[in-house]
N, C-alpha and C positions, 0 to 999 in steps of 0.2 A: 783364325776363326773370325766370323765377321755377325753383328746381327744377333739375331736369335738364337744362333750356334755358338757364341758367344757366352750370352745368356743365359743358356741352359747348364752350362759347365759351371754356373752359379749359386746352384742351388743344393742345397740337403734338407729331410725333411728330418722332426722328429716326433715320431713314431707315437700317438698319446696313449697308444695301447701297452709301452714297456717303460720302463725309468725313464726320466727326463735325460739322468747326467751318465746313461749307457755312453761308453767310448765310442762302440759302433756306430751309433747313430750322430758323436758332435763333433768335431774337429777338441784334438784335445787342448787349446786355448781357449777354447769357447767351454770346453769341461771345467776347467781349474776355475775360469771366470764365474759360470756359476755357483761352483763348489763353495767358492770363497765370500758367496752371498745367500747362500741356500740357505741360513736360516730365516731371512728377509723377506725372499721369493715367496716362504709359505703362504705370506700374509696374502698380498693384492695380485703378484705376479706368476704365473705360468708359463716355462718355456716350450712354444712352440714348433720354431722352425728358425733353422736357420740358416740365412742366405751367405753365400762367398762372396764378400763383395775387399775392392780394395781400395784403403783412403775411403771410406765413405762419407762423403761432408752433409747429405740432409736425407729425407725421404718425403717424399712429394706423393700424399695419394688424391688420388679422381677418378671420378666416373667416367668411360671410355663406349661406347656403344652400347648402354644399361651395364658392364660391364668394371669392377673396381680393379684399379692398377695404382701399381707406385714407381713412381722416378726413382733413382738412387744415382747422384752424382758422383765421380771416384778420382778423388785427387792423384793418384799414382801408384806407381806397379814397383814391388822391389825389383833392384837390377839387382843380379847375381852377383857376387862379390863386391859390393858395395858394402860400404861402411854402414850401420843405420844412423840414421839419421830424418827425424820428421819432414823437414825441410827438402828432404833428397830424391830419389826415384824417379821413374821416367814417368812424365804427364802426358803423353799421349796414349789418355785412355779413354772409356766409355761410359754416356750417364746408360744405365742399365734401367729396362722397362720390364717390368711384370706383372701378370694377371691373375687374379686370383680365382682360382678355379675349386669350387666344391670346401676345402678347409686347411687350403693352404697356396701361395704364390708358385705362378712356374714363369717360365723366361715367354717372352712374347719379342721384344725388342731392344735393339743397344744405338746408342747415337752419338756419335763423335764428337764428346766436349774434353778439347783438352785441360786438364790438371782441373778438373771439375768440384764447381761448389756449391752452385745450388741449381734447383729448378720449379718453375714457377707457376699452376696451370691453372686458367681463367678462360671464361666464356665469355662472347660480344655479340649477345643474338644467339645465333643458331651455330657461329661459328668456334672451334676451339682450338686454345692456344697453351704451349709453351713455352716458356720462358728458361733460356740454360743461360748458362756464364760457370767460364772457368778464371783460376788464379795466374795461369802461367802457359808455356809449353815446352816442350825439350825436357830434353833428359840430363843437363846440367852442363855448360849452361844454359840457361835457363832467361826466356823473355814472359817480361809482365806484361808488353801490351800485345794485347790479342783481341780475340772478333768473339764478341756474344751473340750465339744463334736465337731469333724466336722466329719457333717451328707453329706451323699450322698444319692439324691434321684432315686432311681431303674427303676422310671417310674408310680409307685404308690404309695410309699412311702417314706418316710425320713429311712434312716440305718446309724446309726453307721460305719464310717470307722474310725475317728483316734482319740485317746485320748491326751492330752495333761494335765500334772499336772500342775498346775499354781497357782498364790499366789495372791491373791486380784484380778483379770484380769478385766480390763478394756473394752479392746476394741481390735477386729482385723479385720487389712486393708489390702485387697488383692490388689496388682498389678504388671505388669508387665514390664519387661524394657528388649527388645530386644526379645530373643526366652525365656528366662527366667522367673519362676513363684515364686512371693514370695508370703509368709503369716508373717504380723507383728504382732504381740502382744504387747500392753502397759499391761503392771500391776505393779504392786506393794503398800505399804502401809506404814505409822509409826505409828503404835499402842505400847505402853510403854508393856513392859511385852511381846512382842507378839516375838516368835521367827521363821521364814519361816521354814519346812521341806520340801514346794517344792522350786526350784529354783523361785529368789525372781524380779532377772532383766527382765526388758521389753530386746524381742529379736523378730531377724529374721530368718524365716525360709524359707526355698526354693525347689522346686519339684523337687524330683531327677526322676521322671516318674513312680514312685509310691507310693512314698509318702513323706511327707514334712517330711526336715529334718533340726537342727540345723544349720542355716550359721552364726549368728551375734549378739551377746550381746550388749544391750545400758548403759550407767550410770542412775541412777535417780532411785532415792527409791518409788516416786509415779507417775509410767506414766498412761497416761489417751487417748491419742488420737493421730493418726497420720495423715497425709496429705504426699501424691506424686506427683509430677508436672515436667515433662521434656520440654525444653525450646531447642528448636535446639539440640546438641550434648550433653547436660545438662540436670544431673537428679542429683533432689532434694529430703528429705526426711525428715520432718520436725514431729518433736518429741515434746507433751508436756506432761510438767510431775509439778505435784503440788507441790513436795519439794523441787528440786532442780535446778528449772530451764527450760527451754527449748532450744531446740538445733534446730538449721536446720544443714543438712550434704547434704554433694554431693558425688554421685559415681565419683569413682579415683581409680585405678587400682583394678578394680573387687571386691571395698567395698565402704562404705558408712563412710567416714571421716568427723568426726565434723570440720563445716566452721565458723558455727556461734553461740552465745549462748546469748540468751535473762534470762539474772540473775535474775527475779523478780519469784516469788512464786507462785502459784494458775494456772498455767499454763492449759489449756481447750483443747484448737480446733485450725485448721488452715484451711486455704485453699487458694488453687492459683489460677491465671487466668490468660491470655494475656490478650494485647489491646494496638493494634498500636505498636507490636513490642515489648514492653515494657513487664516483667513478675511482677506482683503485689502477694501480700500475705497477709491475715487478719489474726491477731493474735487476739482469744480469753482471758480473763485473767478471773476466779473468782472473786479474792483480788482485780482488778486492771480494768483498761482502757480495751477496743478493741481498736487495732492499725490496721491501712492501712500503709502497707511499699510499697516502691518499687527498685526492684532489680536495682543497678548503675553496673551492670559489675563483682562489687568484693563481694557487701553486700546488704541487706535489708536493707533499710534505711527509719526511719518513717515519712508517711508524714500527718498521720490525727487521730484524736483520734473521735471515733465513741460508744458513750456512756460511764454507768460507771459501775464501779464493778456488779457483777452478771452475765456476758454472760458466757455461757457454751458448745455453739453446732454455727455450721456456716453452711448456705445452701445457696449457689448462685442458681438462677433461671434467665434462661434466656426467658422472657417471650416477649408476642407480641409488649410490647412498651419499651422494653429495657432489658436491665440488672439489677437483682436486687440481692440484700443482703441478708437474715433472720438471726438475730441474734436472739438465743434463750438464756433466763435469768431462770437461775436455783433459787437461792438464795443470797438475802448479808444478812449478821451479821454474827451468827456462826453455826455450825450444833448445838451446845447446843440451841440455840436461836434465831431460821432461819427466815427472814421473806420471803414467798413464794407466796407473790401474787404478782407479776412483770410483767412491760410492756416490752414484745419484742419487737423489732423493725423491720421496711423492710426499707431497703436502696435502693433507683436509681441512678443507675452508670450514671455521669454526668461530661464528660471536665475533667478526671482525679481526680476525689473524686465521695464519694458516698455522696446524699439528702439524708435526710430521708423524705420519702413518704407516710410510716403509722405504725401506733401502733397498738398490741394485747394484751388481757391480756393470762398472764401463770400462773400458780401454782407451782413452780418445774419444771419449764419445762426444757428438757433434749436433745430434738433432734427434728428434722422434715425433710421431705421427699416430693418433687414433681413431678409431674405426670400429661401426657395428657391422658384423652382419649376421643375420638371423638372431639378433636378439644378443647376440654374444659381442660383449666390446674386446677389444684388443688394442696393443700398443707395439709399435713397432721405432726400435735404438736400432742409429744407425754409431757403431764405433770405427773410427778409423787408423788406429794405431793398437798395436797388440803389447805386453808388456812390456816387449824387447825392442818395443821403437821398430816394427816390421808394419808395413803396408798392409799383407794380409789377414785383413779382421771382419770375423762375423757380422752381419749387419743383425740384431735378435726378435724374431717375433715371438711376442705373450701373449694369454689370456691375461685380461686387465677384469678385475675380480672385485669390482669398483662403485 
């Protein structure tokens, strides 16, 4: 299968007219997963639909011709009598496009990123773009350095405009600061034996008006995610990386200078937000806590600790009855010995700290995405491991009740 034939074999709906947790309608991993949060779900979450996706490491939504769609990256496919194993599976797979048609996603398009982890879509004018990058390719073994596609779409299709060699690639975050266009890249990795032949550091790159070019190298052997947040005359750029640490930096004479550096290990995700003046920032950790800091002037300084080891992605929603949180939980123990059925949380921003307001379960879960339409918001988790350490896992769309 190729494309949108592909894509279509991806999908199941569920049904809002019968039970949610009908066999019929859910794959029964995706039953149990609910089953086993169903009394959480009442609160804020409604399941929807849910996609078949495999490895899924993010979900990317955008407007596409007045039209809403979502990326979904897919780290890899089980190989048949294979051991399981997170780490294993064949990466030459598809990030998966779809469109949401009337009250629920159907398949539109698939595009060949192997052992896929994120993707990135951003406008420059009238033109628009995608941003892929995968972690690997092969089926074991297994090469880190590989080619990051960013696709431009013509008006009917996705095209190839720029390649980019990259070495384990993470993650890339587009934004902008003044008239200025950047594209960041986290990657990197430590595998014993393993030597990078593409360039190994997370960097920055910038539109010269035709195409993205080299402006800025990071430290950190394994970056994974960025975050940007300007605050008045104030821009920040907050880097996490799993070996070495995390940094937030501030633009200072036409660069991005490390201000700050969070020394613990397992480093995830970030994100920012005001309120009341104030600039706030959640730091994700693997190994470690989620932190609530809040900026004093000079530093981030921590003021709440918001669950434990395992979060891996942050999604602030600002919905009808407030502000809220989603932290999404990947895994704790080891990748030899993962445990992957984890409750995520939602947080309500409340007097300067976030509640938590409700729990779901995940598998792997790796990223999510929200979305109105017609008035109605939704949240869409992407998990990528099922309890038994298998590839094939739901990706979940909900009513977000919020």
């Amino acid at each position: 299968m190729h494309g949108a034939a592909l894509a279509t074999a991806a999908i199941r709906t569920i049904s809002t007219r019968r039970h949610p947790r009908s066999p019929s309608l859910i794959s029964r991993p995706a039953m149990e997963n609910i089953e086993r949060g169903a009394a959480a779900l009442t609160r804020l979450l409604t399941p929807v639909q849910a996609l078949a996706t495999s490895g899924a490491r993010a979900v990317e939504t955008f407007e596409l011709e007045g039209r809403l769609h979502v990326a979904i990256p897919q780290l890899a496919l089980d190989i048949p009598g294979q051991a399981a194993a997170m780490n294993g599976g064949d990466s030459n797979t598809n990030t998966l496009i779809f469109r949401w048609d009337t009250d629920r996603f159907v398949a539109c398009d698939a595009l060949p990123v192997p052992g896929g982890e994120d993707a990135e879509f951003f406008t420059l004018g009238a033109r628009r773009f995608l941003a892929t990058c995968g972690v690997r390719s092969g089926r074991g073994p297994y090469s880190l350095d590989v080619e990051a596609v960013l696709y431009e779409h013509d008006g009917a299709r996705w095209q190839r405009f720029q390649i980019f060699d990259v070495f384990a690639a993470k993650q890339w975050r587009f934004f902008t600061l003044g008239e200025r266009h950047f594209l960041a890249l986290a990657q990197g990795v430590t595998v014993e034996g393993t030597v990078p032949r593409h360039p190994r550091e997370s960097r920055l790159y910038e539109w010269d008006g035709a195409r993205f070019v080299p402006f800025q190298t990071f430290d950190g052997r394994g970056g994974y995610n960025w975050a940007f947040a300007s605050a008045g005359a104030r821009h920040f750029l907050a880097y996490a990386d799993h070996v070495d640490g995390s940094q937030i930096h501030r633009w200072h004479d036409g660069r991005f200078e490390p201000m700050q550096t969070l020394a613990e290990t397992g480093g995830r995700a970030f994100c920012f937000f005001e309120d009341a003046g104030t600039l706030w920032m959640v730091f994700a950790n693997l190994t470690d806590t989620t932190r609530l800091y809040r900026f004093d002037g000079t530093r981030f300084e921590p003021v709440q600790t918001l669950g434990d080891a395992g979060g891996r992605e942050l999604k602030l929603i600002d919905g009808a009855h407030g502000r809220y949180l989603v932290r999404v939980c990947f895994i704790t123990g080891t990748p030899h010995d993962p445990q992957t059925s984890l409750m995520s949380q939602i947080y309500r921003w409340e007097h300067g700290r976030f509640e938590l307001a409700d729990a779901f379960p995940t598998t792997g879960g790796t990223d999510a995405a929200a979305f109105v339409v017609n008035g109605q918001r939704y949240l869409l988790v992407a998990n990528s491991l099922t309890a038994e350490v298998r590839f094939r896992a739901d990706t979940m769309l909900y009513r977000f009740d919020g």
